[in-house]
mmCIF file of the N, C-alpha and C atoms, coordinates in Angstrom:
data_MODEL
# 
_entry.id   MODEL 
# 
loop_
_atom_site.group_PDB 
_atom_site.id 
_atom_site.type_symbol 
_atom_site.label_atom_id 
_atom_site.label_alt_id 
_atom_site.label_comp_id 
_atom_site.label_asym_id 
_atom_site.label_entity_id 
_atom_site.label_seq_id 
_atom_site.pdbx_PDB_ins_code 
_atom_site.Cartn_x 
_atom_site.Cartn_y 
_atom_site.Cartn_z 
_atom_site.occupancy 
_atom_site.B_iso_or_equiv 
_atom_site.pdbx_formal_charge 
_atom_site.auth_seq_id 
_atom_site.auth_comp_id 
_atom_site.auth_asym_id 
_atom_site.auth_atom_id 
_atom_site.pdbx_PDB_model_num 
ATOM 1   N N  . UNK A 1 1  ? 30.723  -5.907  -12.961 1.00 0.00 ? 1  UNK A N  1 
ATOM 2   C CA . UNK A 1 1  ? 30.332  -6.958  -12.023 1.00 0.00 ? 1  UNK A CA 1 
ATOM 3   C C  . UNK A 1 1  ? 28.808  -7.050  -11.954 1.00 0.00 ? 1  UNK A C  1 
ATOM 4   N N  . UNK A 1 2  ? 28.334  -8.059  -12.417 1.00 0.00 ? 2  UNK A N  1 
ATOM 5   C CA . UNK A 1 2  ? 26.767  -8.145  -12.466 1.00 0.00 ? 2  UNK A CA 1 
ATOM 6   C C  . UNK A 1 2  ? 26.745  -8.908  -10.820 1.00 0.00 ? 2  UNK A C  1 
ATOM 7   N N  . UNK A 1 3  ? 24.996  -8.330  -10.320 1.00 0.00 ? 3  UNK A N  1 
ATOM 8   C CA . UNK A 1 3  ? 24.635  -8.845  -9.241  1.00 0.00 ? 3  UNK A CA 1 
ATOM 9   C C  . UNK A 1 3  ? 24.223  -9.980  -9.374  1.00 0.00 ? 3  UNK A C  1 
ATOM 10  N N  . UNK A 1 4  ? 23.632  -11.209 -8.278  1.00 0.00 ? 4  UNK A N  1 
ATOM 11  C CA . UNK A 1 4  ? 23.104  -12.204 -8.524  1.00 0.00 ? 4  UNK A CA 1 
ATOM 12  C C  . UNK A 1 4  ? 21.905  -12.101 -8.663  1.00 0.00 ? 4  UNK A C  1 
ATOM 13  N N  . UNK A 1 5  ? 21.555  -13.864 -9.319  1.00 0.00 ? 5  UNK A N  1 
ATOM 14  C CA . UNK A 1 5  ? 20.152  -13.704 -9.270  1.00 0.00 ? 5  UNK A CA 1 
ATOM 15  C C  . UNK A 1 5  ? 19.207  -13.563 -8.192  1.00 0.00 ? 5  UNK A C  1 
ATOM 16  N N  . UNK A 1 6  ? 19.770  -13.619 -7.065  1.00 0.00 ? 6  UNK A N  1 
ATOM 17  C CA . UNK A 1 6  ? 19.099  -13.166 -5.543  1.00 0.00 ? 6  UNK A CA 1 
ATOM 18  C C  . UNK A 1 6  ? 19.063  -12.085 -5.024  1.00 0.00 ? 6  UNK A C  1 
ATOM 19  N N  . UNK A 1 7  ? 19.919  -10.935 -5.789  1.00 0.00 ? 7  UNK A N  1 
ATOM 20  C CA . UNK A 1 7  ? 19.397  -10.078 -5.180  1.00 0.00 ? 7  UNK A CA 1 
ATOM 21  C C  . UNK A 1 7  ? 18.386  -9.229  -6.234  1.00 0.00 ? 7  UNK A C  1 
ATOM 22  N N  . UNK A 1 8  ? 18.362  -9.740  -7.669  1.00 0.00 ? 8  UNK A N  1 
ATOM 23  C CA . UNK A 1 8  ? 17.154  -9.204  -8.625  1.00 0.00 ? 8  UNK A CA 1 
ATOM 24  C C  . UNK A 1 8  ? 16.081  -9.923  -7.900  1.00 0.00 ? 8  UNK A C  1 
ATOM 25  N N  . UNK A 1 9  ? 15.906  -10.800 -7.036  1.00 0.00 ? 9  UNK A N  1 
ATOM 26  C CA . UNK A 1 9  ? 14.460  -11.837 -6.562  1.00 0.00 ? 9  UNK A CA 1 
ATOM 27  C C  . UNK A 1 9  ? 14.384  -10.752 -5.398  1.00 0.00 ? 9  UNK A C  1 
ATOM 28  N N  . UNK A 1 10 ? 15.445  -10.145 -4.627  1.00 0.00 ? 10 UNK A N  1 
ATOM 29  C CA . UNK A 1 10 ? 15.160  -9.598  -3.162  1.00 0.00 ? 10 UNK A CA 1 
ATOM 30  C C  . UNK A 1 10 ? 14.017  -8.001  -3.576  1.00 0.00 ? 10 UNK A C  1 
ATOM 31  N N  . UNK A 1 11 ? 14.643  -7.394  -4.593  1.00 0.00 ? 11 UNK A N  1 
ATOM 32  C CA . UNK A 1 11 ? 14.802  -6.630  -4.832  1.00 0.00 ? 11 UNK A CA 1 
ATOM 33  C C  . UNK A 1 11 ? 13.169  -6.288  -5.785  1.00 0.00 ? 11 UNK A C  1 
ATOM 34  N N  . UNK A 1 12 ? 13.187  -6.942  -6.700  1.00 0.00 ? 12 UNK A N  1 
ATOM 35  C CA . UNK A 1 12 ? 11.594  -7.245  -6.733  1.00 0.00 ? 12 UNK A CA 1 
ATOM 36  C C  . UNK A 1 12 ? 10.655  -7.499  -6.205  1.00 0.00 ? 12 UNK A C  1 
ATOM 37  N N  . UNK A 1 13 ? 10.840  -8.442  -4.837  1.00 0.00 ? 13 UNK A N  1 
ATOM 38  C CA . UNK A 1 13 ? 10.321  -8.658  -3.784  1.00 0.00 ? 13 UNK A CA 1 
ATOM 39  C C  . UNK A 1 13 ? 9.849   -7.250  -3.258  1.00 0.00 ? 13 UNK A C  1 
ATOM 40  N N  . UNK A 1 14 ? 10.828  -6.601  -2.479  1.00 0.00 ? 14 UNK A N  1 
ATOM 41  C CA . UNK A 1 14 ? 10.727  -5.530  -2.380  1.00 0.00 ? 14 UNK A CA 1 
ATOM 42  C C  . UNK A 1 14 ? 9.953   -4.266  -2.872  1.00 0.00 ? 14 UNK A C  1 
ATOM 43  N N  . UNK A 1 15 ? 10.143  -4.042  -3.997  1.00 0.00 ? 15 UNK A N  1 
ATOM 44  C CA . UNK A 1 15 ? 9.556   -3.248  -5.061  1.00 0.00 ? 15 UNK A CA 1 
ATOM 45  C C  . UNK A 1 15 ? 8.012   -3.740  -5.047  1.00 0.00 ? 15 UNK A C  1 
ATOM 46  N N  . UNK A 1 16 ? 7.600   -5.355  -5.289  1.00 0.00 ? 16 UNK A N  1 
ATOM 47  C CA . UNK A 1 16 ? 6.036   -5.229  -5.153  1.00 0.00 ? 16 UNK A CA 1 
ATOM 48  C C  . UNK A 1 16 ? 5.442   -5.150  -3.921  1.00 0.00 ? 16 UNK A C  1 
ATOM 49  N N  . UNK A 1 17 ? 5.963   -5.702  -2.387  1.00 0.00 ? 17 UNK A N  1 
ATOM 50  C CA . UNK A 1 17 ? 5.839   -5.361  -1.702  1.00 0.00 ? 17 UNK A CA 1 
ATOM 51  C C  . UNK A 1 17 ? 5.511   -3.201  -1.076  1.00 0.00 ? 17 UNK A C  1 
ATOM 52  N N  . UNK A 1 18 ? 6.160   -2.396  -2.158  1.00 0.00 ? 18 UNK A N  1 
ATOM 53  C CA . UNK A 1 18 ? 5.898   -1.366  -2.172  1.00 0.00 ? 18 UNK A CA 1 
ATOM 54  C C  . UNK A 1 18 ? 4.698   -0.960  -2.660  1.00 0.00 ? 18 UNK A C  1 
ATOM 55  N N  . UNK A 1 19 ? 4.540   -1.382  -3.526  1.00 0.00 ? 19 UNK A N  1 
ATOM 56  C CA . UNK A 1 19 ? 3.615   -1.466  -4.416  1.00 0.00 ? 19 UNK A CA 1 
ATOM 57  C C  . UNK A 1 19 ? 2.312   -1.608  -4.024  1.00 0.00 ? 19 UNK A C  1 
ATOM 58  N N  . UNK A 1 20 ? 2.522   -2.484  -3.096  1.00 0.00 ? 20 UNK A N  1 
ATOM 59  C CA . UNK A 1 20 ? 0.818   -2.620  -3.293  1.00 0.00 ? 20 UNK A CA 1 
ATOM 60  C C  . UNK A 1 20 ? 0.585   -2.575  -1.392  1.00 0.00 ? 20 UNK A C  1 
ATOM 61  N N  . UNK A 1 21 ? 1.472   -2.333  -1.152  1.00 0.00 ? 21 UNK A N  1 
ATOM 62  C CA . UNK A 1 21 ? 1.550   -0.920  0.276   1.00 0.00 ? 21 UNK A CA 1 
ATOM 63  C C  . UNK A 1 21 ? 0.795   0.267   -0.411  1.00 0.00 ? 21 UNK A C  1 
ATOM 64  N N  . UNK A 1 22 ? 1.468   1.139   -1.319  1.00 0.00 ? 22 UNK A N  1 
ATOM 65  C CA . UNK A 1 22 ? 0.749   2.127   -1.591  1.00 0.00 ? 22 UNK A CA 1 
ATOM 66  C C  . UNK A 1 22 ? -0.778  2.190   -2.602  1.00 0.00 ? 22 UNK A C  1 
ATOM 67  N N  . UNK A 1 23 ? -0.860  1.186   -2.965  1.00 0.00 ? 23 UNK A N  1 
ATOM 68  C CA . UNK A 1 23 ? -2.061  0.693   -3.842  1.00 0.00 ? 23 UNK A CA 1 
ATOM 69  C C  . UNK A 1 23 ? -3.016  0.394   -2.725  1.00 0.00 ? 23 UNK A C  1 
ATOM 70  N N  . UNK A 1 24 ? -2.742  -0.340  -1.956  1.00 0.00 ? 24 UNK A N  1 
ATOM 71  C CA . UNK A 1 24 ? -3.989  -0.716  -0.647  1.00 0.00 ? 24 UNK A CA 1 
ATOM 72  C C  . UNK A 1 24 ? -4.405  0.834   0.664   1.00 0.00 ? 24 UNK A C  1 
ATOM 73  N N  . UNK A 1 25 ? -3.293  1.850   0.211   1.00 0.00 ? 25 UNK A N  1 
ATOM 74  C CA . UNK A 1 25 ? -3.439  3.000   1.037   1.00 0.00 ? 25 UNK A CA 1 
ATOM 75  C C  . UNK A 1 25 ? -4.240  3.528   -0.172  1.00 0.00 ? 25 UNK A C  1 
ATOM 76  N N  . UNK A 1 26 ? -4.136  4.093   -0.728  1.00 0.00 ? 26 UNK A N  1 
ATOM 77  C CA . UNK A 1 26 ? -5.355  4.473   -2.128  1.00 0.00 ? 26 UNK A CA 1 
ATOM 78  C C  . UNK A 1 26 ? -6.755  4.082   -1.741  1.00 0.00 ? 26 UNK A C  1 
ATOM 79  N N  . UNK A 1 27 ? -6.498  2.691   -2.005  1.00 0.00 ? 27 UNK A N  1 
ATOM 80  C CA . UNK A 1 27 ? -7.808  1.797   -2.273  1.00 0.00 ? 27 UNK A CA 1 
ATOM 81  C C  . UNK A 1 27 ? -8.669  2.451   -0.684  1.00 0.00 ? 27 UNK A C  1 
ATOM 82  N N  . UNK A 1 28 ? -7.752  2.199   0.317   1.00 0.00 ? 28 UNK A N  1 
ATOM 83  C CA . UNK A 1 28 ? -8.295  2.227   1.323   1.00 0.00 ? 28 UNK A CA 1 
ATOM 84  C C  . UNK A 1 28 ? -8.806  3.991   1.790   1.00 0.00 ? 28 UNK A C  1 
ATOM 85  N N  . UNK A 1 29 ? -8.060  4.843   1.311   1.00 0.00 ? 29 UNK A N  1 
ATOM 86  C CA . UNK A 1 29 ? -8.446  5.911   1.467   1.00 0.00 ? 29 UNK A CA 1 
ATOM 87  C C  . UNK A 1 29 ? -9.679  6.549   0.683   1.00 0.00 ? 29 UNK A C  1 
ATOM 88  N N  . UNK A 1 30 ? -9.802  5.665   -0.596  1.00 0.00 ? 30 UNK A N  1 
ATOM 89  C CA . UNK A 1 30 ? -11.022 6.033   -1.579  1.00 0.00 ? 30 UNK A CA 1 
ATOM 90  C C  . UNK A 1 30 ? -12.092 5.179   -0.904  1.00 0.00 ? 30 UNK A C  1 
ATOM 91  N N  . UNK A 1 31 ? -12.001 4.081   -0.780  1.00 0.00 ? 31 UNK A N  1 
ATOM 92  C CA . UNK A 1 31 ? -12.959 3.391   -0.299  1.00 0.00 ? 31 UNK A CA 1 
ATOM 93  C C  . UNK A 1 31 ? -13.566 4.117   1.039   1.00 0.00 ? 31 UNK A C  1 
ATOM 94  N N  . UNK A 1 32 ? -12.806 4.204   1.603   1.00 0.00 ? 32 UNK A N  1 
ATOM 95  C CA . UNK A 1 32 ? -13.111 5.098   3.012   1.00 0.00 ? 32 UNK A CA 1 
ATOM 96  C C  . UNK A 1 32 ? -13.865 6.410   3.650   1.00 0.00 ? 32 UNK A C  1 
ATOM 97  N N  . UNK A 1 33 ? -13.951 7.198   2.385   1.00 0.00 ? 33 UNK A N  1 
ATOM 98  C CA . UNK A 1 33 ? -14.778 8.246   2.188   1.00 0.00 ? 33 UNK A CA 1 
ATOM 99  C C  . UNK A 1 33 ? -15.620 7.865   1.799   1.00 0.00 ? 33 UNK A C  1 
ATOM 100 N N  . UNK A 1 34 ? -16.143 7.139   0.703   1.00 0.00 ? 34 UNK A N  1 
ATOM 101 C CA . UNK A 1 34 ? -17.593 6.425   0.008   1.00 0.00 ? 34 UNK A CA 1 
ATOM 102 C C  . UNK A 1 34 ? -18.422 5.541   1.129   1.00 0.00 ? 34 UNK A C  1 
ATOM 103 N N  . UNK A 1 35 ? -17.561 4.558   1.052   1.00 0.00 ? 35 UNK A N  1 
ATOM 104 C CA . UNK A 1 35 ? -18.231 3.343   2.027   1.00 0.00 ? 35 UNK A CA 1 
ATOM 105 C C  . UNK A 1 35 ? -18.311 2.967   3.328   1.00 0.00 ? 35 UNK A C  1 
ATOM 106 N N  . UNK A 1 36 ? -16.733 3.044   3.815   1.00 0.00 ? 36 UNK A N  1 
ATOM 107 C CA . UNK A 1 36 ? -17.128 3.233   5.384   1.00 0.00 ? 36 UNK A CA 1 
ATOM 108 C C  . UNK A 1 36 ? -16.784 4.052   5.747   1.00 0.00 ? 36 UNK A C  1 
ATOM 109 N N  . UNK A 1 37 ? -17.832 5.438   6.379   1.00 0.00 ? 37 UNK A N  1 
ATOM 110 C CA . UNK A 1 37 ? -16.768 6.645   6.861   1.00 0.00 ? 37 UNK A CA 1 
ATOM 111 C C  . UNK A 1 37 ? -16.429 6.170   8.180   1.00 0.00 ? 37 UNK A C  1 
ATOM 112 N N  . UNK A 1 38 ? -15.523 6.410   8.920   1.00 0.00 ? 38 UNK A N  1 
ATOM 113 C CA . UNK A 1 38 ? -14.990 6.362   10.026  1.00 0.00 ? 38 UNK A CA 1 
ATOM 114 C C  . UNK A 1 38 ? -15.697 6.603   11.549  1.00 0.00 ? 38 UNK A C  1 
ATOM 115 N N  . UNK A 1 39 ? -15.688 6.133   12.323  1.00 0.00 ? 39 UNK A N  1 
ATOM 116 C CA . UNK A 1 39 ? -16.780 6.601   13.166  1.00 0.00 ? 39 UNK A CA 1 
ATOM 117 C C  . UNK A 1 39 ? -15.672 8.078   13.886  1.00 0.00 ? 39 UNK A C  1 
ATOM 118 N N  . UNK A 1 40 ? -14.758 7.880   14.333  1.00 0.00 ? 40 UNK A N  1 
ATOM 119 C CA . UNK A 1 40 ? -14.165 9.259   14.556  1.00 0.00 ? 40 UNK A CA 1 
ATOM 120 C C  . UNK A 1 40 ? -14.123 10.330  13.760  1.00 0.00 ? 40 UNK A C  1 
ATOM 121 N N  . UNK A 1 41 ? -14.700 10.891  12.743  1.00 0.00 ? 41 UNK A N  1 
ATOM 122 C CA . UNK A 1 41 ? -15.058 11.600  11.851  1.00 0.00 ? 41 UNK A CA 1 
ATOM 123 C C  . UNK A 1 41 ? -16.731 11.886  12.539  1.00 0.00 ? 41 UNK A C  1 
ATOM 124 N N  . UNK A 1 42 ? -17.841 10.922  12.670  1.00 0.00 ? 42 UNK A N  1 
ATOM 125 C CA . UNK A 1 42 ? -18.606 11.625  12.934  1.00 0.00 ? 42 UNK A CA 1 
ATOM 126 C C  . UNK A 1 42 ? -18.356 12.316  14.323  1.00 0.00 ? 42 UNK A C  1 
ATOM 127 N N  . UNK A 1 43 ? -18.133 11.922  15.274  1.00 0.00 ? 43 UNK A N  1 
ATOM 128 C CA . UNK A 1 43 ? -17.638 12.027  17.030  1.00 0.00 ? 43 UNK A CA 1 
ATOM 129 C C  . UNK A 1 43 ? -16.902 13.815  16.980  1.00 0.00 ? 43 UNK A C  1 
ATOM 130 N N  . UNK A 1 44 ? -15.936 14.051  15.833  1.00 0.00 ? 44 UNK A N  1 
ATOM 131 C CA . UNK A 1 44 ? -15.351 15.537  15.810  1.00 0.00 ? 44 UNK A CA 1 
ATOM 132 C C  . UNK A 1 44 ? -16.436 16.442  15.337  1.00 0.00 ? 44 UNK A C  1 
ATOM 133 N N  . UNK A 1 45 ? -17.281 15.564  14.352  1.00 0.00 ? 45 UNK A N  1 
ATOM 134 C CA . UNK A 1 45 ? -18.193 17.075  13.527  1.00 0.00 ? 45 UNK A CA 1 
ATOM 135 C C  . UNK A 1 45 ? -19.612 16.788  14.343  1.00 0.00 ? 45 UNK A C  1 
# 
């Protein structure tokens, strides 16, 4: 029994939606140490 073509569209959906969830947590965590450090980071040290 093959699925439809809606749920290969949901399902990809999905999948890049993951994707670039964890690609923008990266980006944002690299970027974040370089460029903007956090002001609660200086406030603890």
């Amino acid at each position: 029994m093959q699925p439809s073509d809606e749920t290969y569209i949901l399902y990809g959906a999905l999948f890049i939606f993951v994707m670039f969830g964890l690609l923008f947590n990266v980006v944002k965590r690299l970027g974040s140490s370089k460029n903007f450090p956090p002001n609660k980071d200086k406030k603890n040290n």
